[in-house]
C-alpha positions as CSV (number, residue, x, y, z in Angstrom):
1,X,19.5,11.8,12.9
2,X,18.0,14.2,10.7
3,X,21.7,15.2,8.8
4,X,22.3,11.6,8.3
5,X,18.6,11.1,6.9
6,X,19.1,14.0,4.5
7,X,22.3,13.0,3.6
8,X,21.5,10.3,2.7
9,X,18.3,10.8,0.6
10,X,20.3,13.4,-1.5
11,X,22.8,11.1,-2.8
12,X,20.4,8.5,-3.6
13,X,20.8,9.1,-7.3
14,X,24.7,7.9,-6.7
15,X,24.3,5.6,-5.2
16,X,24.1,1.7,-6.4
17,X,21.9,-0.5,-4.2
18,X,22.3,-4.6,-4.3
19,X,21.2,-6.4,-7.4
20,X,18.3,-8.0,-5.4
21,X,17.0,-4.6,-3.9
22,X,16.3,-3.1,-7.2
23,X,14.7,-6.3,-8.6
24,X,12.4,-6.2,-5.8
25,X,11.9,-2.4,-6.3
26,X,11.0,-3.3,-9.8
27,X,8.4,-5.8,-9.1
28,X,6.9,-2.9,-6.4
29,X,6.6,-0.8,-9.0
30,X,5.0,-3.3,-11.5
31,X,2.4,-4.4,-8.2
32,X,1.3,-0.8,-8.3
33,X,0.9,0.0,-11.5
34,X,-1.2,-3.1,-11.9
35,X,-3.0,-1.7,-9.1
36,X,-3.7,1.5,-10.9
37,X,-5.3,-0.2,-14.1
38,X,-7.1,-2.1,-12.5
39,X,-8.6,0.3,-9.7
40,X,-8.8,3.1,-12.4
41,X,-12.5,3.0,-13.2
42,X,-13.8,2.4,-8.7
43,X,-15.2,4.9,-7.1
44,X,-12.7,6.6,-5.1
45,X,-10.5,7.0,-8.1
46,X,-13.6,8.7,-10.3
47,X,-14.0,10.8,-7.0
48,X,-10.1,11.7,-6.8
49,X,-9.8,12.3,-10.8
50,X,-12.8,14.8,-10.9
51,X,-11.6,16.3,-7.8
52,X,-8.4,17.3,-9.2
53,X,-9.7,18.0,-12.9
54,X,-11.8,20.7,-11.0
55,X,-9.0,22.2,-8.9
56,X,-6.6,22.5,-11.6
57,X,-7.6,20.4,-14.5
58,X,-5.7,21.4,-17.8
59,X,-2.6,20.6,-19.5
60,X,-0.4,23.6,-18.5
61,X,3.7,24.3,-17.8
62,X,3.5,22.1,-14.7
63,X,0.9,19.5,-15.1
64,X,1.1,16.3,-14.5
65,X,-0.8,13.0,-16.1
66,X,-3.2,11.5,-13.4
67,X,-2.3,7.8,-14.1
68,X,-4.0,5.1,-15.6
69,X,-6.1,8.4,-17.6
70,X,-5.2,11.0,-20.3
71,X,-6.4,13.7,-18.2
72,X,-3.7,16.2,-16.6
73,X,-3.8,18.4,-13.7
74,X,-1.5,20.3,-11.3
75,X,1.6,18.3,-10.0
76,X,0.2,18.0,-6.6
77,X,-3.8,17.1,-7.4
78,X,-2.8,15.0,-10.6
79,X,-0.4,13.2,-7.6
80,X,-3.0,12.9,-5.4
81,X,-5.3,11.6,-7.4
82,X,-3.4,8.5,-9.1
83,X,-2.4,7.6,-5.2
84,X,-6.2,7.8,-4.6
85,X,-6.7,5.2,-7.5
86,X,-3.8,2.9,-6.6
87,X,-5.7,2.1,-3.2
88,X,-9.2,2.6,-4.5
89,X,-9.4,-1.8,-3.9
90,X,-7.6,-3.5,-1.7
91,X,-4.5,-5.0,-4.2
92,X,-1.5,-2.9,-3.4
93,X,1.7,-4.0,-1.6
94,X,1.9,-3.9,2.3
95,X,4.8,-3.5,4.8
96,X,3.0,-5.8,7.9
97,X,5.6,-4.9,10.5
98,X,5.0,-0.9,10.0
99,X,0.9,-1.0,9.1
100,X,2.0,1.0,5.7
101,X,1.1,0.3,2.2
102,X,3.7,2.3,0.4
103,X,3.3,1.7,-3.0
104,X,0.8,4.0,-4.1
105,X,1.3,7.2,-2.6
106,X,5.4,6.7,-3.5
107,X,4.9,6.1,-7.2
108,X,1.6,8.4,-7.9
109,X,4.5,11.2,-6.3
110,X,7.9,9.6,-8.0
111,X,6.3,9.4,-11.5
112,X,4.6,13.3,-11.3
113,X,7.6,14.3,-10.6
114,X,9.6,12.3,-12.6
115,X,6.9,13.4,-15.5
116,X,7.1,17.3,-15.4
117,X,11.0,17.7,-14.0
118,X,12.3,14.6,-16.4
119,X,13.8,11.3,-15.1
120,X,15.2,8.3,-16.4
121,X,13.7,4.9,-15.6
122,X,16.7,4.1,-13.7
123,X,15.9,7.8,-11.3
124,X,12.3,6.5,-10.6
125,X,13.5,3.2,-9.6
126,X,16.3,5.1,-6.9
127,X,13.3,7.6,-5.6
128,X,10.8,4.4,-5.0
129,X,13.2,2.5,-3.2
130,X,13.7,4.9,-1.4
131,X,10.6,6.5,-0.5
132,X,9.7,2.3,0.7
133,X,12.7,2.9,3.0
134,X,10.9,6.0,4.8
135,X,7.6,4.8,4.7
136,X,8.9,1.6,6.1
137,X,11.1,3.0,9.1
138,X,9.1,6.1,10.1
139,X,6.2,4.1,11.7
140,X,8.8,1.8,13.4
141,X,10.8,4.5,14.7
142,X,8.0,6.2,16.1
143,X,6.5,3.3,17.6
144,X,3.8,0.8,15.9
145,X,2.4,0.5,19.2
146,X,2.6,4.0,20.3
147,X,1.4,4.6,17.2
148,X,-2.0,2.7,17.8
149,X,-2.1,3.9,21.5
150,X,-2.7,7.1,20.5
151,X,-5.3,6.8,17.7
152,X,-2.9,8.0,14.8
153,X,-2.7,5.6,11.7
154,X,0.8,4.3,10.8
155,X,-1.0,4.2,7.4
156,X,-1.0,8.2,7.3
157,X,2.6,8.4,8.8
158,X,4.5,6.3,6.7
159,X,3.6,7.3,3.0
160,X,3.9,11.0,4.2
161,X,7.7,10.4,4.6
162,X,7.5,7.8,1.9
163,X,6.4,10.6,-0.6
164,X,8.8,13.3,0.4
165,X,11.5,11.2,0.1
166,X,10.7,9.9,-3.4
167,X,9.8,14.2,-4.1
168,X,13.2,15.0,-2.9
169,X,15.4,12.4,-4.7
170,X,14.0,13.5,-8.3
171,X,13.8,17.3,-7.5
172,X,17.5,16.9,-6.5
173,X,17.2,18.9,-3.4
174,X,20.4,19.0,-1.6
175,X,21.1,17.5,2.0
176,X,20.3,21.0,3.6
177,X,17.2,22.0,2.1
178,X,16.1,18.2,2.6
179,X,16.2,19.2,6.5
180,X,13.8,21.1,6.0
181,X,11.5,18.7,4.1
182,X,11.6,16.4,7.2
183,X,10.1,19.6,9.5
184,X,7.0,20.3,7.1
185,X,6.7,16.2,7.1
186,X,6.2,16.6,10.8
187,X,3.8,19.6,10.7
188,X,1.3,17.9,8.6
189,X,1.8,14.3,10.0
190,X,-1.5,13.0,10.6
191,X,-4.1,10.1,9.8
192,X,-7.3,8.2,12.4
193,X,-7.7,4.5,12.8
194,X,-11.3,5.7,12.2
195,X,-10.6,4.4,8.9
196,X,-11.2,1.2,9.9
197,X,-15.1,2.3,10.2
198,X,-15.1,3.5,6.1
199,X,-17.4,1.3,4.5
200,X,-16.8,2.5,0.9
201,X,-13.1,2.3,0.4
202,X,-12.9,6.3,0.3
203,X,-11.8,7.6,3.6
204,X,-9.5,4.8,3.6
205,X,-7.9,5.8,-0.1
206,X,-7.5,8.7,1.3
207,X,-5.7,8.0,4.2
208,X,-3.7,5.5,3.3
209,X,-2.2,7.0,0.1
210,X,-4.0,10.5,-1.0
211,X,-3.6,12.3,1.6
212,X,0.5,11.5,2.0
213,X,1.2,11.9,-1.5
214,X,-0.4,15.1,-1.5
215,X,1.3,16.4,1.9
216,X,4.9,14.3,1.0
217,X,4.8,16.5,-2.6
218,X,4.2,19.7,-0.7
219,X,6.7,19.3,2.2
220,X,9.1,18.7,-0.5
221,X,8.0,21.3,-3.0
222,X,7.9,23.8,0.1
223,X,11.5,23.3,0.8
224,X,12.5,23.6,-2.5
225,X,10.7,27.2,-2.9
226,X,12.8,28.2,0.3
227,X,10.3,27.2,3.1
228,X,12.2,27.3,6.0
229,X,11.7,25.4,9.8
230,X,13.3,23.7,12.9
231,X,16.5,22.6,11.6
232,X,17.5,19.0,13.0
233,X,13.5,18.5,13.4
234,X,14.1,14.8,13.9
235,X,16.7,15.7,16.7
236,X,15.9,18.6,18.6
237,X,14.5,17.8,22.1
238,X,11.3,19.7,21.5
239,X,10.4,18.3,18.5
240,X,8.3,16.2,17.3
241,X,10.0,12.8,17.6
242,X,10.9,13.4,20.9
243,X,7.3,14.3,22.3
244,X,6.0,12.3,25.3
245,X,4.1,10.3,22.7
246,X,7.3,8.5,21.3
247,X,9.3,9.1,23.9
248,X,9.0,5.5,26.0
249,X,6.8,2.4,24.6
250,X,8.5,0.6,21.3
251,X,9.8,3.7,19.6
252,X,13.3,3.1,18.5
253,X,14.7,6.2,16.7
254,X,17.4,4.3,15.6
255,X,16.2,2.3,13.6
256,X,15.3,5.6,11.3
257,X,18.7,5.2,10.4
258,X,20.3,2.0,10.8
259,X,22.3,0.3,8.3
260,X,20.5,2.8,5.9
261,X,21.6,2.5,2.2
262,X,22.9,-1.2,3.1
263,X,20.1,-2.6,4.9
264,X,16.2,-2.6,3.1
265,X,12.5,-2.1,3.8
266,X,11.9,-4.3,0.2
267,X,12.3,-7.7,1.9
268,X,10.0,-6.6,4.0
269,X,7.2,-5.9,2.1
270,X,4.7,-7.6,1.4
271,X,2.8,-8.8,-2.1
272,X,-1.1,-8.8,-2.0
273,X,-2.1,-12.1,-3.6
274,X,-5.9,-11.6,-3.6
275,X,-8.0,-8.4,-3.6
276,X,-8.4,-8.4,-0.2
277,X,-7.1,-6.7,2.9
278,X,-3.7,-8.1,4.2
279,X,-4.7,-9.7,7.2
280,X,-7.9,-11.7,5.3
281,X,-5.5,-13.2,2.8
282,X,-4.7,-16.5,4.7
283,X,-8.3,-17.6,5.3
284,X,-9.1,-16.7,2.1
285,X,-6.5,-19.1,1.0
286,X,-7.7,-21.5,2.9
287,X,-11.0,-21.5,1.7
288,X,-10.2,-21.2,-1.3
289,X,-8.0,-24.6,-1.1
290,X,-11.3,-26.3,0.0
291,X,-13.7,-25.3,-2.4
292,X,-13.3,-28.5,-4.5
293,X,-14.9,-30.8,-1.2
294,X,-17.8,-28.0,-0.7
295,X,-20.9,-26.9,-1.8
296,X,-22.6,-23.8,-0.9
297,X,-25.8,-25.4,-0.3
298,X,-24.6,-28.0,2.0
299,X,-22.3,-25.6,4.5
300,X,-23.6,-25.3,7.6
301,X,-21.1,-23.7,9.5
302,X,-17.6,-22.0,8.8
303,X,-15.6,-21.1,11.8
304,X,-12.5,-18.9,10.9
305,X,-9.9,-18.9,13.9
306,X,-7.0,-15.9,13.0
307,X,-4.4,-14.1,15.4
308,X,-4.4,-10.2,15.5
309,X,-7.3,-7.5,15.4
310,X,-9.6,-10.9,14.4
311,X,-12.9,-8.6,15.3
312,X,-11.9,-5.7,13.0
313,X,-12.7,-8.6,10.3
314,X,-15.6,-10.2,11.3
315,X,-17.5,-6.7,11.7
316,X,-16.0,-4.8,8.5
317,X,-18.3,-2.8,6.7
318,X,-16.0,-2.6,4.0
319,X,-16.6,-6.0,1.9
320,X,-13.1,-6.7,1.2
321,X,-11.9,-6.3,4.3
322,X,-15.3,-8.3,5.6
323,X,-13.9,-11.9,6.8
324,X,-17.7,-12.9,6.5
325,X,-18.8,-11.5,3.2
326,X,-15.8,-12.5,1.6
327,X,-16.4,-16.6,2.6
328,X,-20.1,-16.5,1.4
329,X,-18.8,-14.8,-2.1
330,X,-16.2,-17.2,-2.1
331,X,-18.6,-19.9,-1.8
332,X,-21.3,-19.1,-4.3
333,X,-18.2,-18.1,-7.3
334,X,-16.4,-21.1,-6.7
335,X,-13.7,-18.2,-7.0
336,X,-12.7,-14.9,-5.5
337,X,-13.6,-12.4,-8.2
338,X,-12.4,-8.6,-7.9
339,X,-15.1,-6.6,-8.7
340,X,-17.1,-8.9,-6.0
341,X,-14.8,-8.7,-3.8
342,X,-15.4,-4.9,-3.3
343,X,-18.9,-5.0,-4.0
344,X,-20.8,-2.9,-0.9
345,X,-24.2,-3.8,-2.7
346,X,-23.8,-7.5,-2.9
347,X,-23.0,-7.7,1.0
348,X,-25.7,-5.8,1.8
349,X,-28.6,-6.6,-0.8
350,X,-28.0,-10.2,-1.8
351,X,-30.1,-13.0,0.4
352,X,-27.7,-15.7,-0.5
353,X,-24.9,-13.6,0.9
354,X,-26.8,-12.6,3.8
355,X,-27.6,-16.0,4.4
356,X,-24.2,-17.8,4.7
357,X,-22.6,-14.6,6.1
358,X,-24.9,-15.6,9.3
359,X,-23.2,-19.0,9.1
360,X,-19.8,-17.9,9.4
361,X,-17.8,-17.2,13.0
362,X,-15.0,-15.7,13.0
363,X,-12.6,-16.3,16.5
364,X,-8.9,-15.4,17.8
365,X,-7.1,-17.9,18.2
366,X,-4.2,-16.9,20.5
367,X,-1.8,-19.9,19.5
368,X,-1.3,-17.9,16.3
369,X,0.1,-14.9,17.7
370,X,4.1,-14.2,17.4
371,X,6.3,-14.6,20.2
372,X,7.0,-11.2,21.7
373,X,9.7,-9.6,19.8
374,X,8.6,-11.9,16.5
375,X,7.6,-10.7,13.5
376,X,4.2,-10.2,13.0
377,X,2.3,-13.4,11.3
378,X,-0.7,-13.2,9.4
379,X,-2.5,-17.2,9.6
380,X,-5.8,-18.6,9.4
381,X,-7.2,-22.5,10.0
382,X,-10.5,-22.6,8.3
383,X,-13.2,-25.5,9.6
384,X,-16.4,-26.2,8.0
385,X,-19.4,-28.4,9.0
386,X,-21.2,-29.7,6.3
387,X,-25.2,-30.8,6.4
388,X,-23.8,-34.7,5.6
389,X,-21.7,-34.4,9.1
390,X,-18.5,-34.0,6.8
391,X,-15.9,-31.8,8.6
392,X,-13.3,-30.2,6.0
393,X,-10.4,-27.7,7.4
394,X,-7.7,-26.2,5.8
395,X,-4.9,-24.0,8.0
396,X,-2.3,-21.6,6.5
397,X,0.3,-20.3,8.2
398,X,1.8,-18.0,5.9
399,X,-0.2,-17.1,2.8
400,X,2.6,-16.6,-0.3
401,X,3.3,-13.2,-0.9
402,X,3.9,-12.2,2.8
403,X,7.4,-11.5,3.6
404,X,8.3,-14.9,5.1
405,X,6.8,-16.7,1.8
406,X,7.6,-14.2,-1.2
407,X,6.1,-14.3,-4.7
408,X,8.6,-15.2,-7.4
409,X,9.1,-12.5,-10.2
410,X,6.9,-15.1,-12.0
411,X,4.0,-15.0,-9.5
412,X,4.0,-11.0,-9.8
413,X,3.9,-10.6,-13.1
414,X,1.0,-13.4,-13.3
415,X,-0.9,-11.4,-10.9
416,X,-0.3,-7.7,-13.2
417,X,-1.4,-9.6,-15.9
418,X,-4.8,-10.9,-14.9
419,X,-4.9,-7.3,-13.6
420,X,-4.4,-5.5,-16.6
421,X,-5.2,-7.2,-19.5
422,X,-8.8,-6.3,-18.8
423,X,-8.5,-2.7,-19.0
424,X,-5.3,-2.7,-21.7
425,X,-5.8,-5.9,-23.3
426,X,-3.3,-8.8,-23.1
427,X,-0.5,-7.5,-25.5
428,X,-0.2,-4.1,-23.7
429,X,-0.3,-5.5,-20.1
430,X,2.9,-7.9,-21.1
431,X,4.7,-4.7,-22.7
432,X,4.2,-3.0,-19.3
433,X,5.4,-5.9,-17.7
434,X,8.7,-6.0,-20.3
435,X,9.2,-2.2,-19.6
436,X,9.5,-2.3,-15.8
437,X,12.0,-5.3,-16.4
438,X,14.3,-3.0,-18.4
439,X,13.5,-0.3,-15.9
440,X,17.0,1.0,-15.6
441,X,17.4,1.2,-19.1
442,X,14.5,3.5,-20.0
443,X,15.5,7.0,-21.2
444,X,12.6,8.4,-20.3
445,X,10.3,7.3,-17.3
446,X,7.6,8.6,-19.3
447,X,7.1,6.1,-20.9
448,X,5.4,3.9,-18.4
449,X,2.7,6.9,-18.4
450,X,2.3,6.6,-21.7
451,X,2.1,2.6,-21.5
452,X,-1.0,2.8,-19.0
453,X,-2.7,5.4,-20.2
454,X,-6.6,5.0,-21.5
């Protein structure tokens, strides 16, 4: 497993993946870059950029441009730190059936290194793709449930291979030194659901996309400078795949490698259509389809029935992830606004807020669940009382964007442009949007730095 892995990931830069894989890599790579702009200026980005600046901050031989900024540091903290702001909000692409988001961590990493060892648009596109295909497999192969039973975040897992592989691709290490990337993955694999308990969006940032970016880069730096380890990692019987904690459960190692190069994580993969976490995005939908038959003032009760981890959204302390908070914001905008929607103040200082939050039950409804052996859904019905006696509901099965209902090219550019026109203006957020289209016929992969820098 691990020769076939590495051989593979070497010759990723010959190799020519299906028309329709790269235009989905493209539109990832648009998502996330609209994701930096607009996260840019939140709190764990500010954080991550003057953590870095500190460590290594300057523009020297191997510095790198911490997106979305003008400021430079090391290869590894300026990496680090434009992964932090690519998950500082809750915006970024999703892969539901591994618990990943990929895109941050894989293009903070692909574009440092693209940056300071030179790479053509049409590189960075093969090194994304195929850090998504890592990101996307590793969790599955290891076990999603396994994964869960044993307190270690898939979120942690997945962009750590992610990374490397996008690290690997553009440093052009060859298929035996790659072996040796896959070992130092392993060593510093790692990540809590304790995330779930952040309440500021930091710890999660961190987790979800610093912290592999950061440990991808090294693993394949290290192997590069001639760090040695277990060779087959992925194979040998007292490694790390094959510990008890994989070993029985829903771990398929094969599927690490299946139909690899031919078959892809992108279809997969999910678009976030509002700034909220993945599984909120159908009740929020739904809510969002009733506003024009509510008030605020006349709601007397909202009961949200969803499938899956339903409690982990009814108690979030983390507002966008807050099933609760986010239907009383929603109902006192008339819209879902994203600097409200991750606003810790306003769900814990506002009285209006406070007071329709207290109206609002959230409930599992097991009739939404998948079918063993389905693919995970995300759904949500939505009923509200109203003080008249008026009952409104709304349900959604799918919201658009999740893999089973994907955005059009059209919907994701929409999407990067009410993202970023507000931080580059109108007429630079379409030129980015232009310059991802022509991806694979930039010279320079620079020059989507330069196009979101401020």
């Amino acid at each position: 497993m691990s020769a076939p892995l590495s051989t593979y990931v070497a010759g990723v830069l010959a190799a020519d993946p299906p028309a329709e894989h790269r235009e989905l890599g493209r539109l990832h790579v648009l998502d996330t870059l609209a994701a930096i702009v607009a996260c840019r200026d939140l709190e764990p980005a500010v954080l991550a950029r003057d953590y870095a600046l500190g460590l290594s901050g300057g523009d020297g031989p191997s510095a790198a441009t911490i997106l979305g900024t003008s400021d430079k540091a090391s290869l590894v903290d300026a990496a680090f730190a434009s992964a932090m702001t690519g998950h500082a909000a809750e915006i970024n692409d999703f892969i539901p059936s591994a618990f990943v988001q990929p895109g941050p961590p894989v293009l903070a990493v692909a574009l440092a290194v693209a940056e300071t060892r030179g790479a053509t648009g049409g590189e960075l596109l093969r090194a994304v793709m195929a850090g998504y295909e890592l990101a996307g497999r590793m969790p599955k192969a290891l076990g999603v449930g396994n994964l869960r039973r044993a307190g270690i975040a898939n979120h942690g897992i997945g962009p750590l291979f992610g990374a490397a592989t996008a690290a690997a691709v553009l440093l052009r290490l060859p298929a035996e030194t790659i072996e040796h990337v896959w070992t130092y993955c392993a060593q510093q694999a790692s990540g809590s659901w304790q995330w779930l308990l952040d309440v500021e969006h930091i710890e999660k940032a961190f987790v979800f996309a610093g912290m592999g970016a950061r440990d991808g880069l090294h693993a394949a730096l290290m192997a590069q400078a001639g760090f040695r380890g277990v060779r087959g990692a992925l194979d040998h019987p007292g490694g790390w795949m094959r510990s008890a904690l994989f070993r029985d459960g829903d771990g398929d190692r094969a599927y690490l490698t299946s139909d690899l190069g031919t078959r892809s994580e992108l279809p997969l993969t999910a678009f976030k259509r509002f700034p909220v976490g993945g599984p909120t995005q159908p009740a929020v939908e739904a809510l969002l389809s009733l506003l024009p038959r509510l008030e605020a003032g006349e709601v007397e009760r909202v009961r949200i029935d969803m499938p899956g981890r339903w409690e982990a959204f009814r108690d979030a302390a983390m507002p966008a992830l807050n099933l609760r908070y986010l239907t009383a914001i929603i109902l006192l905008d008339r819209r879902l606004d994203f600097v409200a929607a991750q606003s810790l103040a306003r769900m814990t200082q506002d009285p209006q807020v406070a007071d329709l939050m207290a109206r609002v039950e959230i409930r599992h409804d097991p009739d939404q669940e998948a079918v063993p052996g389905q693919p995970r859904t995300e759904s949500a019905r939505v009923s509200v009382r109203l003080s008249d006696g008026r009952q409104e509901s709304a349900y959604v099965p799918h919201v658009l964007g999740f893999p089973s209902h994907p955005m059009s090219a059209s919907d994701v550019e929409a999407k990067a442009l009410d993202l970023m026109s507000p931080g580059l203006g109108a007429d630079r957020a379409k030129a980015v949007i232009l310059a991802v289209g022509d991806l694979e016929e930039m010279a320079d992969a620079r020059t989507l730095i330069d196009l979101i820098r401020r």
